[in-house]
C-alpha positions, 0 to 999 in steps of 0.5 A, a space after each residue: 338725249 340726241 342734239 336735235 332732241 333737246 334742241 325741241 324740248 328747249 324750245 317749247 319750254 321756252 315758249 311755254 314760259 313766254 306765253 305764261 308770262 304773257 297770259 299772267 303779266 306783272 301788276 302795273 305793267 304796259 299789258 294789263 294798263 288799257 289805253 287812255 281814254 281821253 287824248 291831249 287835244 283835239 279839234 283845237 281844244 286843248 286838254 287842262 291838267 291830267 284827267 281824273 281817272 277812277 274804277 269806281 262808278 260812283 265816280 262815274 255817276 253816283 246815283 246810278 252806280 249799281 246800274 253802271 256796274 250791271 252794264 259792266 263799267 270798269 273806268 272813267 276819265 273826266 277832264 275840261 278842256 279849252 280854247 283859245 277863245 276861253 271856252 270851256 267844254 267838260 267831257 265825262 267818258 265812262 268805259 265798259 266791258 263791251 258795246 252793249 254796256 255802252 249803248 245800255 247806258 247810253 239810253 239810260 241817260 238819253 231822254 225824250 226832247 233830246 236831239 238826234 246827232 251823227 256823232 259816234 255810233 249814236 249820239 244826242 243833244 239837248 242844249 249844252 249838252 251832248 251825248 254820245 257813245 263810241 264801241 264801249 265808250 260813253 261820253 257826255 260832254 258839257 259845253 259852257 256856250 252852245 257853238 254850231 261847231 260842237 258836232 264837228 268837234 266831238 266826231 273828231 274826238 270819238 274818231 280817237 277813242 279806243 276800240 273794243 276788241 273782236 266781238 266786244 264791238 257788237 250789239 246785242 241780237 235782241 234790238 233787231 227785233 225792235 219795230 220801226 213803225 210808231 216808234 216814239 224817239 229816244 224812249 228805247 232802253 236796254 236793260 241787262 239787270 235787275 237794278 237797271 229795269 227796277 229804275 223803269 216802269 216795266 210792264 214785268 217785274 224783274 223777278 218775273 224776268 229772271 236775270 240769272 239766266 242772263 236775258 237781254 231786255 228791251 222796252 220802247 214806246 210806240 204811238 198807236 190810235 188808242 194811246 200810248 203803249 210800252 213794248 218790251 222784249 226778253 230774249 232767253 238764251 234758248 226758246 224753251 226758257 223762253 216759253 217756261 217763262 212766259 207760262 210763269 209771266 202769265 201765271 203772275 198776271 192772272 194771280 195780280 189781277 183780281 188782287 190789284 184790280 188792274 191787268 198789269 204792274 202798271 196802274 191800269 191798261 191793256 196787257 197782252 204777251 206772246 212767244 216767238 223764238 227766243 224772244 218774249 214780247 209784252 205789250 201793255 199801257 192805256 191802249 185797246 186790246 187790238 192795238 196791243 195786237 198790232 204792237 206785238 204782231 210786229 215782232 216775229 222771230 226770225 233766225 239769221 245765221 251770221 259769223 259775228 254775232 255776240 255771246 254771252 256765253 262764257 264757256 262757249 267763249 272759253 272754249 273757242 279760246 282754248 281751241 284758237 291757241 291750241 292751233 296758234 300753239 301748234 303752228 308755232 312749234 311746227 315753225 319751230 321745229 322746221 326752222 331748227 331742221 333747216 339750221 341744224 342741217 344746214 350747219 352741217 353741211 356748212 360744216 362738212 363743205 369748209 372743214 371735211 372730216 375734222 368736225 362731222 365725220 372724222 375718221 376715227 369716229 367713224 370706226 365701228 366693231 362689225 361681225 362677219 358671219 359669212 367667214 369661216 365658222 370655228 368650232 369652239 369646245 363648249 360647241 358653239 359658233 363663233 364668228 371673226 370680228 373684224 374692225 372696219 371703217 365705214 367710208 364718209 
């Protein structure tokens, strides 16, 4: 094998290796530990001890654990900090895969009375408590005396929270589709899971839904002359999923009608569906049937093109993975291969310039055996041809 030859293969066995390594790292080392989720200090409170950090969402909140885990919690750090003054503040900061698990959980725990804060991407207050998330990171601080100043405070502490990765920042497409108009605050509720709408009163079961071909879930109250009504919105992975399941949402709404005597699953009102694009939209409650129109005529889909939409998608994720390092591998080993060029070449000419004809082509490696044909030809006895050998040097 010729030097420039195994100088290539070396290399890419190189930097196959280093790139295992790197995509398989050891346990507890710096590249599989996320950052911390809670910082020593900031806007003069200062941190008490170490912060209590767990993978279990029962850590997080025992009673809603399974709810955690569907919007994809990995970790939560507790810690109390204080002032100079003596006031104490008892910050919970719970960590999930992306910021749709985040906000999920952020209206899980969001209430009605609450008060709208500017804090983070959304934030909300009631008393001494505030509420708040920041990409995949929830927070639910707990001051021990309300102070004007908490506000300022907690935007500087969502300014160091650590960040989500690429897409893992977006939420989800299916709140686009959410009206404005009669919107009643703080009741919107993002649901990815069974466990999540089973712990509302949704106005389709989640077997209904059909979470195992992973929609998105929406529910909102809105004011309307009549009463008060439930939207909810489904939006499928495809228009033809979402159409067979509205045929199955309406099939199970005539089959419980004559046996429960009301229109929905919940205890009476109206119950009124439609299909646009993706999205499923249902909306009932002790409304009139043309108010539940009005609801649902406010939501049309309508498709936008964009560059950073997220998706769920795992093979499509995978895919582009694969396709992104093939690229970046390609561009390595051609950079590679151009520097090794360069340097090779470059040696030897360095090398030919400082010491000529002692390390490349010296004279007695240069001599070779030539064959001139156009000589005189002897006959041998068997009759053949023979040509003069004659050994030549080849000029450097």
């Amino acid at each position: 094998m010729s030097f420039p030859r195994f100088f290539f293969a070396l290399t890419v066995a190189i930097y196959m290796a280093s790139a295992g390594f790197a995509a398989n790292p050891a346990p507890g080392s710096a590249q599989t530990q996320a950052p911390p989720l809670l910082p020593q200090q900031f806007a003069g409170w200062q941190r008490q001890g170490l912060a209590q950090i767990s993978t279990d969402a029962a850590a997080a909140d025992p009673t809603n654990a399974e709810v955690l885990k569907e919007y994809g919690f990995t970790d939560v750090a507790v810690a109390t900090y204080i002032r100079d003054d003596g006031r104490t503040l008892k910050i919970r900061a719970a960590r999930f895969a992306d910021a749709s698990g985040a906000f999920g959980a952020y209206t899980l725990y969001l209430q009605p009375e609450m008060v709208r804060e500017t804090i983070g991407d959304q934030g909300a207050s009631l008393g001494q408590r505030v509420l708040f998330y920041r990409g995949h990171v929830l927070v639910d601080a707990s001051f021990a005396k309300e102070s004007p100043m908490a506000g300022a405070a907690l935007r500087e502490l969502a300014g160091v929270l650590p960040r989500p990765p690429g897409n893992a920042g977006n939420l989800p497409t299916v709140l686009d589709f959410m009206p404005h108009r009669g919107y009643v605050p703080n009741t919107e509720k993002y649901v990815i899971g069974p466990e999540a709408l089973n712990a509302l009163t949704p106005p389709v079961s989640a077997e209904q839904v059909d979470f195992a071909v992973k929609p998105d879930v929406v529910m909102g109250k809105y004011s309307t002359p009549s009463g008060q009504a439930t939207l909810m919105l489904i939006y499928y992975p495809t228009p033809q999923l979402a159409a067979e399941h509205l045929r199955r949402i309406d099939a199970a709404h005539k089959l419980a009608q004559p046996q429960a005597g009301v229109s929905t699953v919940e205890s009476a009102g109206q119950f009124s569906d439609k299909r646009t694009g993706f999205i499923v939209a249902v909306a009932s409650g002790p409304i009139s049937e043309s108010d539940a129109k009005y609801v649902l005529d406010q939501v049309n889909y309508e498709a936008n093109v964009t560059w950073n939409q997220r998706t769920d998608n795992r093979e499509v994720r995978d895919l582009y993975s694969l396709i992104l390092n093939i690229v970046i591998l390609c561009g390595i080993l051609g950079a590679l291969s151009i520097v090794a060029g360069v340097a090779f070449g470059g040696f030897r000419i360095l090398m030919k310039r400082l010491y000529p004809d002692k390390v490349f082509d010296r004279p007695e490696a240069m001599e070779f055996i030539s064959l001139h044909l156009d000589g005189t030809v002897s006959e041998g006895e068997s009759g053949h041809s023979s040509g003069r050998v004659r050994r030549r040097k080849r000029s450097s």
